[in-house]
C-alpha positions in Angstrom: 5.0 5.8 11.5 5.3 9.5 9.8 4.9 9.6 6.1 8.0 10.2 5.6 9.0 7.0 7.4 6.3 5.0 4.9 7.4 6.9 1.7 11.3 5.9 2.7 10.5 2.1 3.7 8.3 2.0 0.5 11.1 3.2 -2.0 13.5 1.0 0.0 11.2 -2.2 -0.7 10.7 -1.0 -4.7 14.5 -1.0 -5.0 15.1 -4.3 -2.8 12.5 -6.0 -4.8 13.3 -5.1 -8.5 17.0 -5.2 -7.6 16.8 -8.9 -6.1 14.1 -10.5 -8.3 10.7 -12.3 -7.3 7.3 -11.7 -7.7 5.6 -8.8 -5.9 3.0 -11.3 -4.9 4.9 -13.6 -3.0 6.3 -13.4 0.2 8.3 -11.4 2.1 7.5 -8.5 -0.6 3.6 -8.3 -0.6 3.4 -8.9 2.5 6.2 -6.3 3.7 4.3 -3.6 1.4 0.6 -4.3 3.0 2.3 -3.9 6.8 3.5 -0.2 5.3 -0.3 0.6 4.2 -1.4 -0.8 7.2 0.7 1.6 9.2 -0.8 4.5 6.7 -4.0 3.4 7.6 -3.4 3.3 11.3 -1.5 6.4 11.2 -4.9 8.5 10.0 -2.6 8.4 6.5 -5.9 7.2 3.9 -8.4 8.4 5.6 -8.6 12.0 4.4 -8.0 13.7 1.0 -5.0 16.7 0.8 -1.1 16.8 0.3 -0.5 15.3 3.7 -2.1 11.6 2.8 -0.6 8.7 1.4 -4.2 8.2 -1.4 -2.2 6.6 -3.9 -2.4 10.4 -5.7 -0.3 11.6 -3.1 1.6 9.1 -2.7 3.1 9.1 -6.4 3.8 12.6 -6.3 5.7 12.3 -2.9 8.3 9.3 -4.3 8.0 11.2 -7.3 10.0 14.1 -5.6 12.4 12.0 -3.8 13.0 9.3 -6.6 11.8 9.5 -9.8 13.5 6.7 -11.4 11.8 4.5 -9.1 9.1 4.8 -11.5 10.9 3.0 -14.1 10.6 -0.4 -12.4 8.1 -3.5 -12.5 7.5 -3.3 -8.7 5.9 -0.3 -9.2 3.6 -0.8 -11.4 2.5 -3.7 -9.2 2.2 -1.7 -5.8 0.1 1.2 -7.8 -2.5 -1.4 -8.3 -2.3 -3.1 -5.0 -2.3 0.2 -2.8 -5.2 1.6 -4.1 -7.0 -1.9 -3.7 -6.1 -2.0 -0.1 -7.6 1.0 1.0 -11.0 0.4 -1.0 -11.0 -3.5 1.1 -10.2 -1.9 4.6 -12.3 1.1 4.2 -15.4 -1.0 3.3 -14.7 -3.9 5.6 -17.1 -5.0 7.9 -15.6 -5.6 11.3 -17.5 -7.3 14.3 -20.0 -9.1 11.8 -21.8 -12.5 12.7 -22.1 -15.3 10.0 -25.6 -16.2 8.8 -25.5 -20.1 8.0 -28.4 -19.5 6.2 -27.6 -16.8 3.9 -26.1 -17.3 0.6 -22.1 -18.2 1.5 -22.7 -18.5 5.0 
């Protein structure tokens, strides 16, 4: 997906969401959101710094332009937090790791 596909479906989810009710949390809405950064992430979107990245810094300013009133929501709020959460989990996950019964939470 392009950015400007993300930054549309994003804005289109904000509205559905604060228009319809429900907690960000629950499903389909959380859920719908993390599928978005995960096309970000996939699409090279988080992992460099500059105007052409969807970094939550980026991202405000972008939706920002296109619909600033989206601001004025609860949703919002919500995503800002979660977004920015998202990309510290995946960038620091460890993929392909093995289990250690013997360590501490193993």
């Amino acid at each position: 997906m392009s950015i400007d596909e993300i930054v549309n479906e994003i804005i289109r989810l904000v509205r559905a969401r604060d228009t319809n009710g429900g907690h960000f949390h629950h499903e389909p809405y959380k859920g719908d959101f993390f599928r978005l950064f995960i096309a970000a992430w996939d699409a090279g979107l988080l992992k460099r710094s500059g105007p052409n990245t969807l970094k939550l810094d980026s991202l405000i300013n972008i939706v920002g332009n296109r619909d600033p009133a989206i601001f004025d929501g609860e949703t919002w709020l919500m995503f800002c937090a979660a977004w920015p959460e998202w990309d510290y989990a995946w960038a620091n996950a460890t993929r392909n790791f093995s289990i250690d019964d013997a360590a501490p939470g193993g």
